[in-house]
Each structure stands twice: as C-alpha cells, then as structure tokens.
C-alpha positions in Angstrom: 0.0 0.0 0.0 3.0 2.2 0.6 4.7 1.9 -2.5 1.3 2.2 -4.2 0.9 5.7 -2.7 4.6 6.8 -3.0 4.5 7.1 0.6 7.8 7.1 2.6 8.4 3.2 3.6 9.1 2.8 7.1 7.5 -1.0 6.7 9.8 -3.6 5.2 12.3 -4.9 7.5 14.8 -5.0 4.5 17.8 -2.2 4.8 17.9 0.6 2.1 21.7 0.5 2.0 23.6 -0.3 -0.5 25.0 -3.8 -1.0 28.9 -3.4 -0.2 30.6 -3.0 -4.2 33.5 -5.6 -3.2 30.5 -8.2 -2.9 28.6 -7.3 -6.7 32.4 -8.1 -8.0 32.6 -10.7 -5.9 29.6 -12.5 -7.0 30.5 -11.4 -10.9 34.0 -13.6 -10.3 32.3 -16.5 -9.6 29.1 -16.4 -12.2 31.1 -15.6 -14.2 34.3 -18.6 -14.1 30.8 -21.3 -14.1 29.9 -21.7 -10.5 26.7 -21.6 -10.9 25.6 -25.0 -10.6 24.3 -26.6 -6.9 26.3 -26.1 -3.7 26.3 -28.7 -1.5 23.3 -29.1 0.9 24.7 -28.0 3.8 26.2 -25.4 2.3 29.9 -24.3 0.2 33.1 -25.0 2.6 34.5 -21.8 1.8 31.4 -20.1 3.6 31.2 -22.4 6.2 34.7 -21.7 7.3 34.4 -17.9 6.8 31.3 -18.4 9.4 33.3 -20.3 12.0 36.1 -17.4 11.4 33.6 -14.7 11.9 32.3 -16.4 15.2 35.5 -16.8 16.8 36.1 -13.3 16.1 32.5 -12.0 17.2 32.3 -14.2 20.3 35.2 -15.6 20.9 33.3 -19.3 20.6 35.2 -22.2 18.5 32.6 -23.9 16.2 33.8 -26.7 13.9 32.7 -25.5 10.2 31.4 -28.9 9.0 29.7 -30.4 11.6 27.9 -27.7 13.5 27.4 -24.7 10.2 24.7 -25.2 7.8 23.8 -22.3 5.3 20.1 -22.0 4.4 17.9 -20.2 1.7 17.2 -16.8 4.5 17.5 -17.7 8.0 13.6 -18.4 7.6 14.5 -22.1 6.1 16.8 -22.7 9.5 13.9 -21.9 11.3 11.1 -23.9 8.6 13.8 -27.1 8.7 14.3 -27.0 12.3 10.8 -26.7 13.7 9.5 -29.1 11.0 12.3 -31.9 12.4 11.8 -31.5 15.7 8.2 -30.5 16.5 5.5 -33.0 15.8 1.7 -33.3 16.6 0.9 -32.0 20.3 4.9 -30.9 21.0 4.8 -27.5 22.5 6.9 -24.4 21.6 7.8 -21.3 23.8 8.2 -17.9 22.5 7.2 -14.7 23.1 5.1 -11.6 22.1 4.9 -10.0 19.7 6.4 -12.6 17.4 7.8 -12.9 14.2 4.8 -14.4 12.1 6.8 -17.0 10.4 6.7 -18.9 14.4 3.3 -19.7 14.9 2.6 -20.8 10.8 5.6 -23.1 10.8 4.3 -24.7 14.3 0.8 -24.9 13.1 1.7 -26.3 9.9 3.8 -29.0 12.0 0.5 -29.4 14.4 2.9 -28.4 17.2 0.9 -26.4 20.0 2.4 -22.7 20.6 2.6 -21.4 24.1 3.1 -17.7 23.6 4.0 -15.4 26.6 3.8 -11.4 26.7 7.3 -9.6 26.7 7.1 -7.3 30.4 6.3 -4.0 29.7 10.2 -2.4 28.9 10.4 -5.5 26.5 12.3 -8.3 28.4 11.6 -11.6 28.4 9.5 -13.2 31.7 11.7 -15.3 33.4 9.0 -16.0 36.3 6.2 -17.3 33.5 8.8 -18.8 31.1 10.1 -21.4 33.9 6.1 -22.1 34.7 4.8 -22.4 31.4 7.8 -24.9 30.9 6.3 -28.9 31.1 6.4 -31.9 29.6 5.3 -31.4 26.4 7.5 -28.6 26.0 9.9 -29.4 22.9 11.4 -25.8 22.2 11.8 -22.3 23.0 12.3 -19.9 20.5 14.4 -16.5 21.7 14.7 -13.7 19.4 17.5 -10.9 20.4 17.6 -8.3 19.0 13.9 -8.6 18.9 11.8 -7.8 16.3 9.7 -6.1 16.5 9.9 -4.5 20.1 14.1 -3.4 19.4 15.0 -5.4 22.8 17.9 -7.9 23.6 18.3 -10.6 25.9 21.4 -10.0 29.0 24.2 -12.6 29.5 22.3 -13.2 32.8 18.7 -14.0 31.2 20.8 -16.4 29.1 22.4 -18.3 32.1 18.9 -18.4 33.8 16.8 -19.8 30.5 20.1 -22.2 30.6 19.3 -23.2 34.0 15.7 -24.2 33.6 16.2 -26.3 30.3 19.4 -28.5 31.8 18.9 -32.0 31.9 15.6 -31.5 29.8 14.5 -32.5 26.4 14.1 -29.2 25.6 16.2 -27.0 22.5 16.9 -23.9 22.6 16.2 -21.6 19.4 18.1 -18.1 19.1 17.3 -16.3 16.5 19.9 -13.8 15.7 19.1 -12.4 12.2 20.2 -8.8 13.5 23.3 -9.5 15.7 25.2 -6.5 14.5 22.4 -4.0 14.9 22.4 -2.9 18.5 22.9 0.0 20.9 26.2 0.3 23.4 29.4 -1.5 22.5 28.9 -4.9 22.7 26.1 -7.6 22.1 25.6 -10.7 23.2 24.4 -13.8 21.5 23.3 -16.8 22.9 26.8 -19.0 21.5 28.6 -17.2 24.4 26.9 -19.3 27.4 28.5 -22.5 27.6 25.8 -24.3 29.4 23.2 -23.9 26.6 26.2 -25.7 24.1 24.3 -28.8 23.8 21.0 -27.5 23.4 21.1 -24.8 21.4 20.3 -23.4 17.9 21.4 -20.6 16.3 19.8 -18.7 13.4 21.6 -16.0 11.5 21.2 -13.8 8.8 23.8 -12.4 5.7 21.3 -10.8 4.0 20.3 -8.6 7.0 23.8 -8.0 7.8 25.5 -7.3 4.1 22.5 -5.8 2.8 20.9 -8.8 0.2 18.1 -10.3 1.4 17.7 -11.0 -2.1 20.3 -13.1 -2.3 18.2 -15.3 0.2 21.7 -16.5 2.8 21.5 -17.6 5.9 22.7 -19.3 8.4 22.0 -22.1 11.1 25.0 -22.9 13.8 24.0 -26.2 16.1 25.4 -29.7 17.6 26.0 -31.7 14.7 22.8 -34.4 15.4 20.1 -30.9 14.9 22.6 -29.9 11.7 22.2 -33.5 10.3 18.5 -32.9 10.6 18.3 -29.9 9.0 20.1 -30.5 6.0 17.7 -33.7 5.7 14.7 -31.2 5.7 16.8 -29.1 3.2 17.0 -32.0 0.4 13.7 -31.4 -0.3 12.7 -27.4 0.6 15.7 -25.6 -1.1 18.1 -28.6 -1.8 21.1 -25.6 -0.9 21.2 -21.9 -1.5 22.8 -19.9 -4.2 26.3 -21.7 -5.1 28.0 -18.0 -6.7 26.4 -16.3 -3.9 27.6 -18.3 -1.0 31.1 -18.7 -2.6 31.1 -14.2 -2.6 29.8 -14.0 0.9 33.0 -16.0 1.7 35.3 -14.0 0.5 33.6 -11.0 1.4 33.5 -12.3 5.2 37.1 -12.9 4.9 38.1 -10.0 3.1 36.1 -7.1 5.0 35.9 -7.8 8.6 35.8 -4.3 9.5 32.2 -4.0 8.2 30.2 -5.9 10.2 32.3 -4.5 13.1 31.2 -0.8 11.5 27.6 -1.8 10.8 26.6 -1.0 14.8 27.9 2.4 14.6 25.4 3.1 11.0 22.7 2.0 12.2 23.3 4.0 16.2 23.7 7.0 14.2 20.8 6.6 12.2 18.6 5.7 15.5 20.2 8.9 16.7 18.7 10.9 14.2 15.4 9.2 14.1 14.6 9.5 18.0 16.3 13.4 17.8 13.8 14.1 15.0 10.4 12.6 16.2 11.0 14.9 19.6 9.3 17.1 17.7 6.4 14.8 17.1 3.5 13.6 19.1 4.7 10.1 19.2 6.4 8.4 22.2 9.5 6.5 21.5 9.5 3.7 23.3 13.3 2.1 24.6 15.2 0.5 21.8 18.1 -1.5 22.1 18.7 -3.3 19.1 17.5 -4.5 15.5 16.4 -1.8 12.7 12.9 -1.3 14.3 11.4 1.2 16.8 8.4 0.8 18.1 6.2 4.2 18.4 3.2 4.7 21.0 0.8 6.8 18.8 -2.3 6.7 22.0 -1.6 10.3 22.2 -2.5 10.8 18.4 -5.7 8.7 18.3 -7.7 5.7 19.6 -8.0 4.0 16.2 -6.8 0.6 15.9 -3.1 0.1 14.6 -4.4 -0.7 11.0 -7.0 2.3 10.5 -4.3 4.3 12.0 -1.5 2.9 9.7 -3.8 2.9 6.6 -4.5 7.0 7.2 -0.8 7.8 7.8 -0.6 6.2 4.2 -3.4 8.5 2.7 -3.4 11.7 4.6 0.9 11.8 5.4 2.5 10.0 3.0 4.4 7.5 5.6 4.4 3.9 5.8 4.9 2.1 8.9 3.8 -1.5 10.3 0.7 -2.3 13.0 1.7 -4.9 15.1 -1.7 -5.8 16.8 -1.4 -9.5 14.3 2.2 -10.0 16.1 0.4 -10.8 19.1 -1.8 -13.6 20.3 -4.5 -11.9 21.8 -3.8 -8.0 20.0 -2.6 -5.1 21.7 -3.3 -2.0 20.2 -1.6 1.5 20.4 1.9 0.2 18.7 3.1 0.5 15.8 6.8 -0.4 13.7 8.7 1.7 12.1 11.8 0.2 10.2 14.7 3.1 10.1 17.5 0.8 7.7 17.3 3.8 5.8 19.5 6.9 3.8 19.4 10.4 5.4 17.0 11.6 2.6 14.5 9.4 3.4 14.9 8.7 7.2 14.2 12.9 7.5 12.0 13.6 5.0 9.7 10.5 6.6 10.5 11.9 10.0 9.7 15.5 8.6 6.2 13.6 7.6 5.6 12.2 11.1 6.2 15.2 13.0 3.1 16.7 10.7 0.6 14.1 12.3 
C-alpha cells in the first residue's frame, strides 16, 4: 500500500543501503568462471569456514565448520527445517510476544501447540512465567534478540537463567539472531557465548540482513552436529542448498572485510540517533530501543483507532508507511506500531519531517 501511494516506507524490514561494491564483484567472479551449478546441501566450505572465522572473532566461541554450520535459503529455512524436524503433533513451543509471524505458521503447519508469553512492559523476556509455562510437552523455545519487533535484547544473565531451567531437559533452545550486528552500546551478546546452553542450542543467522541482500536469500544455522544433520535432511527437499555463486562471494567477502560488520553497529546507532532526535518534535512516544532496525512508536496520544485504521491513514493523509503490530500478538494489543529506520538520510528525515506533521 505504501509503494502504491509513494509514501515514505518505514515497513519492510529490509535495509535501504547499498550492498557493499566488493561483494557485486565478488559475486561477478564466480558467475562468471561457471559456479553456478548446486552447492552442497549443507552449504559451500569456503562459507562455512568464513562463518566459523567470523564467530570466533564476534564471540570468541570455536565452532567446527562442517559439523555444527549449515547455510540455508534466509535464515527463515533454518527456522522452517528446524521446527519441521523437531516439533510433531501436540509438542509445545515457547516464544514470546509479539512474534515474528513466520513462528506460529511453521508450528501450526507441524501441528505443534504454541505457548506464547507477553514480553514485560520495557520488553524483556518473563523469566518468572517462562520457567512455569515450561512442562512436559514442551519441545522448544524460540528467543529472538535483538527482537523484532519491540528493538529489545536478551542480557548474558537471562541467558544463564533460561540455561538453568532447560538443563537436563528434552528441551532445544532456538536463538534467533538475524540482527546480531544492529544494537545499541558497545557490545552484544548472542546466545553461542553461554557454555551451558552448548548442547541444546540453535542458532539462526542472517547475511542478507547483515551485508544488505536479502535478495540473495543466505542464511545461516549454527548447532550440535545431530540438529545440523537434521536440518540439512529437511533441506534436500525445501531448497536442496542456497545460491552456489552467492555463497562462494559472501565467503570472500566475510574474509576479506571484517571491519564492516564490526562498523555496521555504529550506522545503524547514528541513524537511530537521528530518528529519536527528529520525532522529539512529534506527538509520538519513543518507546526504549536496544537493538534491531525497528522502533516501536506509541501513537495513543494521536488517536484511539486501531493500529491498521491508523496505519492505513498515515498512508493516505501523510504520505508514511509504517507497520501495525496488533497481528504480532496472540490476543492484540493496540496502540503500537513499527517503524523500520534501515534507511538513507534523505528518506529517514523527509519521513520523520512527515511524522512530525501528524
């Protein structure tokens, strides 16, 4: 509906910037010399490696590249081959809300049950409910830091304690990580840095999120090697393997340019920066943010409509896009709404200059 008014879109969760040039040529090298036939399932070595490379670097955590990397078609298939491996008919799964749609369909579709828990008020995860809800049906819990949409992350200490309560339990542990570079402060933590969730846990990233090409459809999944085996048997017959030319640029890319996914924080602070300074001026509340390209805006003071009336007018009457988030919730909560700020000066102010009108 945005695009269809040539409103500014805030919506898409995709980033504006450009893909890095080193990448495009790259990616030329290899379509061009005839790699362009299937990689293996689990995914080209070179990429694999540069993965394990980039983790020990990022974290600090050795990972061996064949046995515990697999790269998927978007960090979406991870999540698709996992769930669909390990959740059957009446298994449970944890996670919270809001959530990322793609959750509940793939658990429905697997006739798993979803138990879904409201994030607290400033966005972190209940600790208190998460460790009651947790019984013997329960099969996984999905995390998601930095969270989409509510911009929150999860502390090295809410870590240890989820690590706690699933020890000794036939329970995995999902992280979703598509945004690990996209956070506030100096430092992030992923879930690969707690020790005691090592043997439980599953770890979804994404390289189109981070290098800018969610069209090139790369992700990855990081695991013990009996939940990797498992997913590359659900991969034989969803993608079969991801882009061969693509994967085989993201490698050298990865190896090459190390200093920009340890720049890509600083872009997307400064651009947060100017976002939050801008809507001062606006009759919005800016709710805490702490990582991922979305902020959440409170618009309660503007109007009582629900989030998609209110969404749909900001398209007509304003010109600006942004996303209601009432469907991201089991039971909906209205008031919210997403805005995605992945964006170029030009647009970022000009839709901020748009929002401040409202």
């Amino acid at each position: 509906m945005a695009k269809n008014h040539n409103a500014i879109n805030f919506t898409q969760g995709a980033p504006d910037f450009k893909t890095p040039d080193w990448l495009i040529e790259r990616l030329n090298y290899y379509v061009q010399n005839g790699f362009n036939q299937y990689a293996p399932i689990p995914g080209a070595p070179s990429l694999k490696q540069a993965i394990a490379h980039k983790v020990k670097m990022c974290y600090g955590v050795d990972i061996n590249p064949e046995d515990n990397v697999s790269i998927s078609s978007g960090a979406v298939e991870a999540i698709f081959a996992l769930i669909s491996a390990c959740i059957g008919k009446g298994d449970e799964v944890i996670y919270f809300d809001p959530a990322f749609d793609a959750y509940p369909s793939i658990i429905n579709f697997n006739q798993g049950i979803s138990r879904r828990i409201p994030l607290l008020a400033d966005g972190n995860i209940d600790l208190e409910t998460l460790a009651q809800t947790i019984n013997a049906k329960t099969k996984l819990i999905i995390l998601n830091s930095p969270h989409n949409p509510m911009g929150s992350v999860i502390t090295k200490s809410q870590y240890a304690e989820i690590a706690k309560l699933i020890k000794g339990r036939d329970i995995l542990l999902l992280s979703d990580e598509v945004y690990e570079h996209i956070y506030a402060g100096d430092s992030y933590t992923s879930a690969l840095q707690i020790p005691e969730l090592k043997d439980q846990l599953v770890v979804a990233q994404s390289l189109g999120k981070t290098y800018n090409l969610t069209g090139w459809r790369l992700g990855v999944c990081i695991a013990p090697l009996a939940i990797i085996q498992m997913i590359n048997a659900m991969k034989q017959f969803t993608s079969f393997s991801a882009p061969h030319p693509m994967q085989l640029a993201l490698a050298d890319g990865i190896n090459a340019h190390p200093e920009y996914w340890q720049d890509l924080p600083k872009l997307y602070q400064a651009q947060h920066k100017k976002l939050v300074n801008g809507l001062a001026h606006s009759r919005f509340k800016v709710l805490p943010w702490a990582g991922s390209p979305f902020q959440i805006l409170d618009y309660t003071a503007i109007s009582d409509e629900d989030d998609f009336s209110f969404c749909q007018r900001l398209i007509h009457e304003h010109g600006v896009g942004l996303v209601p988030i009432s469907s991201l919730h089991e039971t909906p909560k209205q008031g919210l709404v997403r805005l995605c700020f992945a964006k170029y000066d030009d647009v970022l102010l000009e839709g901020v200059k748009r929002l401040c009108q409202v």
